[in-house]
C-alpha positions as CSV (number, residue, x, y, z in Angstrom):
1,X,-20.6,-11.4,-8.5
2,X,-17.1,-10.8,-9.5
3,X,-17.9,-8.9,-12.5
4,X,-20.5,-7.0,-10.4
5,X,-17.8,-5.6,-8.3
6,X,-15.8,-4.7,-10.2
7,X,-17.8,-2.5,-12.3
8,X,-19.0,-0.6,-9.4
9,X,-14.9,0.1,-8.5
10,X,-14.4,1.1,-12.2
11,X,-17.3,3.5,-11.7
12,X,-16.0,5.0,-8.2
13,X,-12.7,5.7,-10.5
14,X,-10.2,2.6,-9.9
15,X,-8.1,1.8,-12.2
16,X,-6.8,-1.5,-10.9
17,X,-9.2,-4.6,-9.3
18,X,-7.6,-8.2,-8.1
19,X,-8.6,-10.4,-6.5
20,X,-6.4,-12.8,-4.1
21,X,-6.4,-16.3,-2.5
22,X,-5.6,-16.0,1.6
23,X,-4.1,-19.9,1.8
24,X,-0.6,-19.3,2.8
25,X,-0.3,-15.6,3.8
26,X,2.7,-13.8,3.8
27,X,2.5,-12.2,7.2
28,X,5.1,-13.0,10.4
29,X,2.1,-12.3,12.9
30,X,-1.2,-14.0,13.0
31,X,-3.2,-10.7,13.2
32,X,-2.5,-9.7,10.2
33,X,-3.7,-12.5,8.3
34,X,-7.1,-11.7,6.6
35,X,-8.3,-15.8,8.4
36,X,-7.5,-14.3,11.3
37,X,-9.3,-11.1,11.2
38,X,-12.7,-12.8,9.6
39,X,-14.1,-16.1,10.3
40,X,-14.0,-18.3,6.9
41,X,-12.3,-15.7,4.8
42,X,-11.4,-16.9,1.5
43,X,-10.4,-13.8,-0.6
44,X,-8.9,-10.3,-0.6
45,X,-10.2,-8.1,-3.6
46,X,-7.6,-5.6,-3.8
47,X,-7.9,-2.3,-6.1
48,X,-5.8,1.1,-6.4
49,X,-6.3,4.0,-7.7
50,X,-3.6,5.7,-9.9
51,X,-1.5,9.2,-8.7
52,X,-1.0,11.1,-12.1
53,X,2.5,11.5,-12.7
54,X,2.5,15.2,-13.0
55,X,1.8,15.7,-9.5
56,X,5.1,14.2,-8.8
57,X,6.8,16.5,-11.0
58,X,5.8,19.8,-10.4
59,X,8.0,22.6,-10.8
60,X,7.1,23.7,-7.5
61,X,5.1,22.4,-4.2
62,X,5.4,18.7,-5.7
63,X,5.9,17.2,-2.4
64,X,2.6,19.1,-0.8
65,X,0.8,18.5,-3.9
66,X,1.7,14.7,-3.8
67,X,0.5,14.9,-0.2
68,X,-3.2,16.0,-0.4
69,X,-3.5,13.9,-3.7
70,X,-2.3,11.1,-1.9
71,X,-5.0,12.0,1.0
72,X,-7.8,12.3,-1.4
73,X,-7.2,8.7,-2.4
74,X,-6.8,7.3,0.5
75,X,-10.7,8.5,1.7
76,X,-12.1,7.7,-1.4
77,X,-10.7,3.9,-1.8
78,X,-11.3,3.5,2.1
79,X,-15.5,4.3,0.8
80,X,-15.1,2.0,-2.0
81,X,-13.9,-0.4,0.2
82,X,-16.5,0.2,2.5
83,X,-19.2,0.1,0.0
84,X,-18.0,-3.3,-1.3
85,X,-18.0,-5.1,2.0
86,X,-21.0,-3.6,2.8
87,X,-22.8,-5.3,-0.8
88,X,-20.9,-8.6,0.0
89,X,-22.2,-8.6,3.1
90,X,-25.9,-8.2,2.4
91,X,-25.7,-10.9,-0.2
92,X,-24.5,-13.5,2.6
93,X,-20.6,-13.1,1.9
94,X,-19.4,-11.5,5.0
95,X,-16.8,-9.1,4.2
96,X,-14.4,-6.3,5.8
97,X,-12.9,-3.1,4.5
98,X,-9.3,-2.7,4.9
99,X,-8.0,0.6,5.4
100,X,-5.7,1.8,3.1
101,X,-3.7,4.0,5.5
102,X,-4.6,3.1,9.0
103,X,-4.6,1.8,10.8
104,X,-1.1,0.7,11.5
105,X,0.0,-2.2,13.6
106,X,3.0,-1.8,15.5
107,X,4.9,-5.1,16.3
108,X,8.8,-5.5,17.4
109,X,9.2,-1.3,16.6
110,X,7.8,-2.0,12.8
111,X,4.9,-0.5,11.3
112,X,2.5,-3.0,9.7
113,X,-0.5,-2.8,7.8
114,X,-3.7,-4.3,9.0
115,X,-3.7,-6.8,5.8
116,X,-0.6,-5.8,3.5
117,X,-2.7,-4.9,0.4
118,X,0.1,-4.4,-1.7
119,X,1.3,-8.5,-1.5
120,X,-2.8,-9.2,-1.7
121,X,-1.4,-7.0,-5.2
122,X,1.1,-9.5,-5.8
123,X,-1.0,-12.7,-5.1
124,X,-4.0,-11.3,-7.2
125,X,-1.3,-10.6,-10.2
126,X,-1.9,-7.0,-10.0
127,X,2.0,-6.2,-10.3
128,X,5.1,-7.6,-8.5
129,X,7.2,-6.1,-5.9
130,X,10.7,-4.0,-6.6
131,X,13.6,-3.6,-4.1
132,X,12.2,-0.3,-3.5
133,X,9.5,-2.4,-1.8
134,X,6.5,-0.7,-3.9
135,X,3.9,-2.4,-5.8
136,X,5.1,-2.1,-9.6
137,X,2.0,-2.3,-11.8
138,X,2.4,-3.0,-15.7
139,X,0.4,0.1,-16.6
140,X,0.7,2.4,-13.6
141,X,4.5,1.5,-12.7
142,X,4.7,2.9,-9.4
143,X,2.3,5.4,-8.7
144,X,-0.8,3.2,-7.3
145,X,-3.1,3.3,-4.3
146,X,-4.5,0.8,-2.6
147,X,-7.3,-0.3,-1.0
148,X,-9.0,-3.6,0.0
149,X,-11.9,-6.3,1.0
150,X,-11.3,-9.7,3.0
151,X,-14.7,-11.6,2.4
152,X,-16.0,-15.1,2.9
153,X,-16.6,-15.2,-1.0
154,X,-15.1,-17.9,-2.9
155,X,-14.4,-15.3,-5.4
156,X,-11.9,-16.3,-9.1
157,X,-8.6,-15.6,-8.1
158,X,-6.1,-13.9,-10.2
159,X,-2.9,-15.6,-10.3
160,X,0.9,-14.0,-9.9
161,X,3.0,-13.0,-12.7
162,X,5.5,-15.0,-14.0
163,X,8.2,-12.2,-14.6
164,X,9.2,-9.6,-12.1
165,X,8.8,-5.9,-13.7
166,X,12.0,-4.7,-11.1
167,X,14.9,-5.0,-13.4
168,X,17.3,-7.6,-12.6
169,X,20.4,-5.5,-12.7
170,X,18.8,-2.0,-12.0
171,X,19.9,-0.3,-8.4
172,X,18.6,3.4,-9.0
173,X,16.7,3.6,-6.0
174,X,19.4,1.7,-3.7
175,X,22.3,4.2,-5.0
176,X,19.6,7.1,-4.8
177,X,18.1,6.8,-1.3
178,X,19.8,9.4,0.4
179,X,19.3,8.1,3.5
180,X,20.3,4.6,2.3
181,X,17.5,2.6,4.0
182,X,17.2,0.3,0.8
183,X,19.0,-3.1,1.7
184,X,19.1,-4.1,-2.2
185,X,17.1,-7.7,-1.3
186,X,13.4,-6.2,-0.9
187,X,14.2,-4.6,2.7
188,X,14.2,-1.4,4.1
189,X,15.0,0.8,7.4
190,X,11.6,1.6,8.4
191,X,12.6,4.7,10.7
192,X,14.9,5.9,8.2
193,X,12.7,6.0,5.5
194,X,10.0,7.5,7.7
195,X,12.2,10.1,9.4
196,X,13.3,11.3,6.4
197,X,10.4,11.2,3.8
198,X,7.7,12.0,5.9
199,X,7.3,15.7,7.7
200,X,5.4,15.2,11.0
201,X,6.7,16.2,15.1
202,X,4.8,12.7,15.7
203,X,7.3,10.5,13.0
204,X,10.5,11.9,14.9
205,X,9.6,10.1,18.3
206,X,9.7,6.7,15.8
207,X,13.1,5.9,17.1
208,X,11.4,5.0,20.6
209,X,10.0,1.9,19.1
210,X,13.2,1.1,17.1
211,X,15.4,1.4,20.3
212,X,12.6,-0.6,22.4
213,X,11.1,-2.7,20.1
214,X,10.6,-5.6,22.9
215,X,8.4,-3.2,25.1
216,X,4.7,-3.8,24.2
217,X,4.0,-0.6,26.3
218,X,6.0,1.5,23.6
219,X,4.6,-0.8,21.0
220,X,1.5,-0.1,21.6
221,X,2.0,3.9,22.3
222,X,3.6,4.3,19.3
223,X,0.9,2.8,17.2
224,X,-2.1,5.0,19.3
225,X,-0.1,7.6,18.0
226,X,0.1,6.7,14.7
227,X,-3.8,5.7,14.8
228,X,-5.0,9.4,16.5
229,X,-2.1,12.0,16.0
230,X,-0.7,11.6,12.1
231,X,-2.5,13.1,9.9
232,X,-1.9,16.5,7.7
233,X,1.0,15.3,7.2
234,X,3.4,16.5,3.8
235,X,6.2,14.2,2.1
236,X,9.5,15.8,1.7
237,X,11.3,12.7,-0.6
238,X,10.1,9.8,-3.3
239,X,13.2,9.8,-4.9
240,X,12.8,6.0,-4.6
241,X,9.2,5.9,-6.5
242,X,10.3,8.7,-9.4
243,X,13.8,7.3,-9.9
244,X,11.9,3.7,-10.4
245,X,12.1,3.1,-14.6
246,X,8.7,2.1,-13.8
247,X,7.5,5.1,-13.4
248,X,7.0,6.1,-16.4
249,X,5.0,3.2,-17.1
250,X,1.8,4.8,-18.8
251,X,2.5,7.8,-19.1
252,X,1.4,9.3,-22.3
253,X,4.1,10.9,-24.9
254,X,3.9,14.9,-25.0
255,X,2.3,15.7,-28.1
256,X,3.7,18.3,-30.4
């Protein structure tokens, strides 16, 4: 069945499929582990979908182009993932798709995903994480996608690798952030990050949740927001993705 699925996501275009074990999950709150969302869940399958690296670098409009790429991907992994559950499910493996934007969870003035794909990335051994918190992938560095299944098939796992592909000694994206929201230690300032890469009226009312972080009524509000009033948005920094040397994982040499 394995093998099944993932030729269909190699024929819908993605470049990367894992699969994950859900024993253990790394998640602080209960509703966001995949057990807790599906009844007998046993695996996430987790794919992506890479963003060609010259969309990044663009002379000019980078950021806007990197935007409606971005966009694109997300609608067309959310129907793979769609598509996937839906087989699963109709073969007596019941199985849901996890979105690979939204929606967001909002808990103690954080945005969380649903299921966080990109450590169902790590568990699967689809690529490890850096201190700029992305996914780095062997052969896509850090310009993947992601999108996702939880299902009750007792699917092969992948397993982690061994060695982590963020440089021990490397701090390029700490020193670069220019709003400094890297802690160096896998962390990061959500609202800093967010008020200064993203460029949406919505993002800027973010601090609301950071200030009250214990109100569930602001909790809450902020994540309807998120849910119904982001979207069209444009990105206005990556310096921590481009600056990564893992970017440049993949990419082919200019020929002469």
């Amino acid at each position: 069945m394995l093998s099944e699925i993932e030729s269909y996501l190699q024929a819908s275009q993605m470049d990367v499929v894992g699969v994950a074990p859900v024993a253990e999950w790394p998640s602080a709150y209960s509703e966001c582990r995949p057990t807790e969302i599906l009844k007998g869940c046993r695996r996430v399958i987790v794919f992506g979908k890479e963003v060609s690296h010259p969309v990044f670098t663009a002379e000019k409009h980078a950021y806007d182009l990197y935007a409606v790429t971005s966009d694109n991907h997300y609608h067309a992994l959310d129907a793979a993932a769609i598509e996937v559950a839906s087989r699963l499910t109709r073969a007596g493996y019941p199985s849901l798709p996890i979105g690979s934007e939204q929606p967001v969870i909002v808990r103690d003035g954080l945005y969380w995903g649903m299921v966080s794909l990109k450590h169902a990335a790590v568990l699967a051994g689809v690529g490890t994480l850096g201190k700029n918190t992305l996914l780095l992938n062997k052969q896509f560095g850090t310009r993947l996608r992601l999108g996702g299944v939880i299902t009750t098939a007792e699917l092969l796992v992948g397993k982690p690798l061994k060695k982590s592909l963020c440089a021990e000694g490397c701090r390029k994206c700490i020193e670069l952030c220019p709003v400094q929201a890297l802690d160096g230690k896998g962390g990061i300032d959500q609202h800093k990050c967010l008020k200064n890469c993203i460029v949406n009226p919505i993002i800027s009312l973010g601090f609301l949740a950071k200030w009250f972080k214990r109100s569930q009524f602001v909790n809450k509000a902020t994540e309807m927001m998120t849910k119904t009033m982001i979207s069209g948005y444009t990105y206005s920094c990556n310096k921590c993705l481009v600056t990564c040397p893992n970017f440049k994982r993949g990419i082919p040499k200019a020929s002469s």
